[in-house]
Backbone bond lengths (Angstrom), bond angles and torsions (degrees), N, CA, C in turn:
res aa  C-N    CA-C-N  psi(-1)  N-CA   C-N-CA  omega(-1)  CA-C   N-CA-C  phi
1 X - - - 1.453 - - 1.519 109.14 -
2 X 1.284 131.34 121.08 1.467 134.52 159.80 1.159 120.89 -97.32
3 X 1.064 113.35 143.12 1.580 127.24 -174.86 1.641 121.89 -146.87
4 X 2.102 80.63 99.75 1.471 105.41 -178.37 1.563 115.57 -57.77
5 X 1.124 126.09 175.84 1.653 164.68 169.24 1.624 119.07 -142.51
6 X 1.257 125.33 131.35 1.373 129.27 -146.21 1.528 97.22 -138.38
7 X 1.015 114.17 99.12 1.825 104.92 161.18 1.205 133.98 -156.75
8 X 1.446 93.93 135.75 0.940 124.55 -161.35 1.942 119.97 -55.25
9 X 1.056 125.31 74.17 1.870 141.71 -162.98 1.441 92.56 -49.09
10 X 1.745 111.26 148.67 1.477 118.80 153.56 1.584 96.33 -67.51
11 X 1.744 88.00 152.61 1.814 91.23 166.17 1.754 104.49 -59.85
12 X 0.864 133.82 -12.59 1.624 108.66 -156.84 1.576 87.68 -103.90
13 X 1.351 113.22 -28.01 1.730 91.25 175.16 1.478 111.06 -94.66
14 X 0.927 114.31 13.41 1.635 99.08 174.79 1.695 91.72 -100.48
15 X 1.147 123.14 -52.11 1.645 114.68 168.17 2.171 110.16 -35.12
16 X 1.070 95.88 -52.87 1.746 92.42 179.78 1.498 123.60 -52.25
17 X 1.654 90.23 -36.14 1.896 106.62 -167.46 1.602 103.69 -117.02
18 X 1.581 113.10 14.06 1.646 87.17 159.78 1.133 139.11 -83.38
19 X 1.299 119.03 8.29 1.544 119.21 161.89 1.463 117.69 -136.22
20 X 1.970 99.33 34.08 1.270 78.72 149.90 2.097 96.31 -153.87
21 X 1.423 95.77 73.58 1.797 102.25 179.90 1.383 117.63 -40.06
22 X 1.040 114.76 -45.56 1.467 130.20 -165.67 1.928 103.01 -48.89
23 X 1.581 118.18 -29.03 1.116 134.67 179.06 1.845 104.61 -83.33
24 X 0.918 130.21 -30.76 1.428 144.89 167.58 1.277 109.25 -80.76
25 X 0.877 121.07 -12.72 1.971 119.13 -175.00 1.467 102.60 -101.72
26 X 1.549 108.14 -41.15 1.310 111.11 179.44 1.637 122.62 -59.66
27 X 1.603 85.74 -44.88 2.054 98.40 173.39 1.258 93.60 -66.53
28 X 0.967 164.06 -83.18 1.354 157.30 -160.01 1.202 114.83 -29.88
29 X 1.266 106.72 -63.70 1.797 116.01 -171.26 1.234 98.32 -65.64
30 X 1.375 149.76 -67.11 1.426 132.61 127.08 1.643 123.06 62.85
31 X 1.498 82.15 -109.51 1.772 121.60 147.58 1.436 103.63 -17.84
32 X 1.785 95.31 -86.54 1.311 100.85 -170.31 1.669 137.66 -44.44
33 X 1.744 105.01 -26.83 1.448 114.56 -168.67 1.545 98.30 -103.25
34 X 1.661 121.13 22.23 1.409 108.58 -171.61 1.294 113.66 -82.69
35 X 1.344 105.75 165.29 1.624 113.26 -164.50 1.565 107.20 -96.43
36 X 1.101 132.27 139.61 1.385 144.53 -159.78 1.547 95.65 -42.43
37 X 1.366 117.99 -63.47 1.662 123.50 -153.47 1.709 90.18 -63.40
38 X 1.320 125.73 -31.25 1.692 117.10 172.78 1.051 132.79 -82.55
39 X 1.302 121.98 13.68 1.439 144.93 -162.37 1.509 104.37 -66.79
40 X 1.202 127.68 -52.95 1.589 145.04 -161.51 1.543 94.52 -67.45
41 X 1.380 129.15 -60.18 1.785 163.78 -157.67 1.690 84.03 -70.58
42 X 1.174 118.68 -46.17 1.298 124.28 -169.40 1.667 117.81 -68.29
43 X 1.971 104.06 -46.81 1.470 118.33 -159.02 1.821 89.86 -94.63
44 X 1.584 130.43 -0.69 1.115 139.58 154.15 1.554 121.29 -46.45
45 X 1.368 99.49 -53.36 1.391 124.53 176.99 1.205 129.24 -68.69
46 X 1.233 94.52 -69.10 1.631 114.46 164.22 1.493 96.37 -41.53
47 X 1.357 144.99 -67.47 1.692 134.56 -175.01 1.720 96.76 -21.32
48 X 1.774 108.91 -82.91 1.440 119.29 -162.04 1.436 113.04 -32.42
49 X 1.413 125.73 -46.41 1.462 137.44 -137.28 1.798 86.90 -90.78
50 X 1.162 113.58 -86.41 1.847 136.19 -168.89 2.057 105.81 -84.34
51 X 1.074 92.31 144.71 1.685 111.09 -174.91 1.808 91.51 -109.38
52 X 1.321 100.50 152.89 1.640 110.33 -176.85 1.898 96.60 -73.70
53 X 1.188 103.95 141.60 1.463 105.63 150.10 1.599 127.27 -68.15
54 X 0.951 122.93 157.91 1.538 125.37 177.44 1.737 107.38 -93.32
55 X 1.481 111.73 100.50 1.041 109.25 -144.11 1.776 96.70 -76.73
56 X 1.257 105.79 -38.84 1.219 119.43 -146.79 1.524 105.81 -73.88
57 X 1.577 106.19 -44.79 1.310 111.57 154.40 1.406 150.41 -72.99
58 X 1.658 108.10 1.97 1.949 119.53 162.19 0.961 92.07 -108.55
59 X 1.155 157.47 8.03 1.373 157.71 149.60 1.713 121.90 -75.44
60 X 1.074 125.47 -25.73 1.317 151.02 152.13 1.463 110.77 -83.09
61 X 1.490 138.01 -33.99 1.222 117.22 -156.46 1.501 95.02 -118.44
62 X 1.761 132.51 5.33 1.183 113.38 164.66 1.444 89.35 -102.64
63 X 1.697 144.75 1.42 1.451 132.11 167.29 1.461 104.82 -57.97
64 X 1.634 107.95 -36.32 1.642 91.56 -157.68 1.810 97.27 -101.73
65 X 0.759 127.67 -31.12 1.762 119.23 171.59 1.419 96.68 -51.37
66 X 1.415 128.57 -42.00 1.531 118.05 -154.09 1.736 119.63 -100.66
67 X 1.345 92.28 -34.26 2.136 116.24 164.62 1.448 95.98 -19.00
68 X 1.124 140.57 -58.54 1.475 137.64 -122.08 1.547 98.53 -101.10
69 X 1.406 114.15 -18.14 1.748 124.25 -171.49 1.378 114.82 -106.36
70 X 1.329 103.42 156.32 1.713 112.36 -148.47 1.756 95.35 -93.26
71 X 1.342 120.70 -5.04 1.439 118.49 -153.16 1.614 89.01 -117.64
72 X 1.958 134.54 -17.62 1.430 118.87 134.14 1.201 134.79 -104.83
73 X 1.381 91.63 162.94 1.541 134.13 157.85 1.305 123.60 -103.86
74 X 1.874 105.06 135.48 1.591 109.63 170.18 1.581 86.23 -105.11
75 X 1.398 127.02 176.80 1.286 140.39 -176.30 1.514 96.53 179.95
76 X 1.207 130.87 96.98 1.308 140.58 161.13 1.564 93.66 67.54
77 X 1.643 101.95 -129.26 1.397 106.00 -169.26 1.673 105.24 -84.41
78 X 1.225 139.50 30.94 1.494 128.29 -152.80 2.023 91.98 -146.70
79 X 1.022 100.03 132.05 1.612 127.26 -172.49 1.382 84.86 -103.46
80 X 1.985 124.49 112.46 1.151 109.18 140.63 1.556 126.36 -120.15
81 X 1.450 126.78 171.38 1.423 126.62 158.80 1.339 104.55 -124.15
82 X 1.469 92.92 142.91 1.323 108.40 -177.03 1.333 119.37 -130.83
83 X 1.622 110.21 75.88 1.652 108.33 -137.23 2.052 101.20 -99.46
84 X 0.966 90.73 90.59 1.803 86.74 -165.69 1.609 104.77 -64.19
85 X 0.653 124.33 -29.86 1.914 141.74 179.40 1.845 90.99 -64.20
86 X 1.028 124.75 -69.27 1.442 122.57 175.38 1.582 121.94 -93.14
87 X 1.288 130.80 30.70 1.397 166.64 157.37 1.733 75.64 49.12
88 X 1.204 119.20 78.66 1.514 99.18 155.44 1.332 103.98 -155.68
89 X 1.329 109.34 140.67 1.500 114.58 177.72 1.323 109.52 -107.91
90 X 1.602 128.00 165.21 1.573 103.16 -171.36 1.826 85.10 -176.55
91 X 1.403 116.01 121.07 1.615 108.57 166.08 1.529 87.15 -137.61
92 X 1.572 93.26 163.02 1.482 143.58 -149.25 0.947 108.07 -111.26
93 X 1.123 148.68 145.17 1.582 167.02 152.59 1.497 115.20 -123.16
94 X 1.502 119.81 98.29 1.748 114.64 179.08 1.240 101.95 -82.86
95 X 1.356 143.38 127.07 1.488 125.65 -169.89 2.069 81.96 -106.81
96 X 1.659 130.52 -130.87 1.247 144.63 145.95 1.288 126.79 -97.46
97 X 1.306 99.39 -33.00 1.563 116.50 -174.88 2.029 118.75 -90.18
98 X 1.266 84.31 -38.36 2.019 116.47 174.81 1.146 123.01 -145.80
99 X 1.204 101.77 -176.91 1.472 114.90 -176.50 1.422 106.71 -146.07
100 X 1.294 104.36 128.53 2.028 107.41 177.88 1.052 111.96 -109.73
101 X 1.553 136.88 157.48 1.330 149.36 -173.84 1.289 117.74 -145.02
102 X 1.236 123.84 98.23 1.332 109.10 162.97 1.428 128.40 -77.96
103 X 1.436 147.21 149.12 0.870 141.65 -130.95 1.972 111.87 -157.70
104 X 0.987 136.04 90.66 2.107 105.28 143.48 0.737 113.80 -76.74
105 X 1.870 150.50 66.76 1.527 123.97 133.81 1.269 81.60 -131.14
106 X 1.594 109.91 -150.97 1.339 118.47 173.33 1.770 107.92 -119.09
107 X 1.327 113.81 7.61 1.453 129.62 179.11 1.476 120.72 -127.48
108 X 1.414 134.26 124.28 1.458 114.96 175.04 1.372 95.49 -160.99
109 X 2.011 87.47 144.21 1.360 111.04 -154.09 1.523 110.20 -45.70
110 X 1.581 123.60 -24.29 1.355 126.96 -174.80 1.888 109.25 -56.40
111 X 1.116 110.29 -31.91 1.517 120.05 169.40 1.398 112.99 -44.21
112 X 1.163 120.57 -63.34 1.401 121.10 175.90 1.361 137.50 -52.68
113 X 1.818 103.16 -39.11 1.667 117.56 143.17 1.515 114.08 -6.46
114 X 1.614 81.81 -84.67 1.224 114.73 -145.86 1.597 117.01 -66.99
115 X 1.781 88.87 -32.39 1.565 81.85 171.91 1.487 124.47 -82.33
116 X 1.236 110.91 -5.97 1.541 133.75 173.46 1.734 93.30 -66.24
117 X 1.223 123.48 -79.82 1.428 112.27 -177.81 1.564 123.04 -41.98
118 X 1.535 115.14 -46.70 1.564 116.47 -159.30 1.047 106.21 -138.14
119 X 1.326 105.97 116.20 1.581 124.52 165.76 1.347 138.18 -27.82
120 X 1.604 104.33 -47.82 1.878 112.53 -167.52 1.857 94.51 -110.20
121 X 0.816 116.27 36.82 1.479 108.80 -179.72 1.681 106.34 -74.96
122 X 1.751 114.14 137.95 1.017 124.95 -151.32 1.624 85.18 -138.91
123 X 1.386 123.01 108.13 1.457 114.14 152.11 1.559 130.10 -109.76
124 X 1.431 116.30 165.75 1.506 122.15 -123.45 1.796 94.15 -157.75
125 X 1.671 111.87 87.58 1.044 95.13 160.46 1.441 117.68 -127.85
126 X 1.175 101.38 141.72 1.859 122.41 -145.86 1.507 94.97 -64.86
127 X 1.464 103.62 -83.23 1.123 128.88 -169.59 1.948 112.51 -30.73
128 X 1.648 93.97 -53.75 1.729 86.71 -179.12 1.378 105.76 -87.70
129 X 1.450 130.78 -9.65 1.370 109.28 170.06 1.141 93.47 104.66
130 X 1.999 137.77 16.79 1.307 129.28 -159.95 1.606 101.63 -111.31
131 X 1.132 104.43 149.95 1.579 110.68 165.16 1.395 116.28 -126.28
132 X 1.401 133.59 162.22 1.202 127.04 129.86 1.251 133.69 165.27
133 X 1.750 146.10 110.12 1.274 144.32 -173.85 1.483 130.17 -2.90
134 X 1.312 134.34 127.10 1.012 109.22 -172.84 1.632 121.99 -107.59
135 X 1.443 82.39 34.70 1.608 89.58 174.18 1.438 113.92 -124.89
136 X 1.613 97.03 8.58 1.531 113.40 173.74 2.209 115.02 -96.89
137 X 1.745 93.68 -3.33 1.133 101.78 171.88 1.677 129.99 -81.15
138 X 1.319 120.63 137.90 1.599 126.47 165.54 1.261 110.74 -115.33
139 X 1.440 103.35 124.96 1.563 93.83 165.04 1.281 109.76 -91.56
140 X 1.852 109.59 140.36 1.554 109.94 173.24 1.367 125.67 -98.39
141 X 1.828 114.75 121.03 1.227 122.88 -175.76 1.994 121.25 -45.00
């Protein structure tokens, strides 16, 4: 199971850090492992680096591209596919700040969305140690 992190970069830091992520993954993970009393010092930072998503509106606009197909589900706040034909299951979390994904493959169709909407998207998965742009992704036929 992988479990993405989605965020959304200012243009000026994704221009600074596109060729070198590995420096963006680290601030993140960072972020991610901070300790309660640094939390505030943390969501300081986090402002400069990532811009809020528009929650209200990718939240509405992958309901209606996706409504019409047998492989999603909306369920409250959580986007799923449940693509048995391409064995992958995959739900969504739009938070303001990110977006989470849980995942079994290492690809899901929500990627493509997303990179269709937003330019500097930066994903971030902790656990395997993965990084990477999502406009640097192909899916292979």
């Amino acid at each position: 199971m992988r479990v993405f992190y989605i965020f959304n970069l200012n243009k000026e830091v994704y221009n600074i850090y596109k060729e070198t992520p590995s420096v963006l993954f680290n601030f993140f993970k960072n972020l991610y492992y901070m300790k309660k009393e640094e939390l505030d010092y943390g969501k300081s930072i986090f402002k400069q680096v990532a811009l809020n998503f528009n929650k209200e509106k990718l939240d509405l606009k992958i309901y209606i591209m996706l409504h019409n197909k047998l492989k999603y589900l909306k369920r409250k706040e959580e986007h799923i596919i449940n693509d048995l034909y391409h064995n992958e299951i995959s739900i969504m979390k739009i938070k303001r700040t990110y977006i989470v994904i849980n995942c079994n493959k290492n690809f899901t169709d929500f990627f493509n969305i997303l990179n269709y909407e937003y330019n500097n998207c930066f994903v971030c998965d902790f656990i395997n140690d993965d990084y990477f742009y999502l406009s640097n992704i192909k899916k292979l036929v």
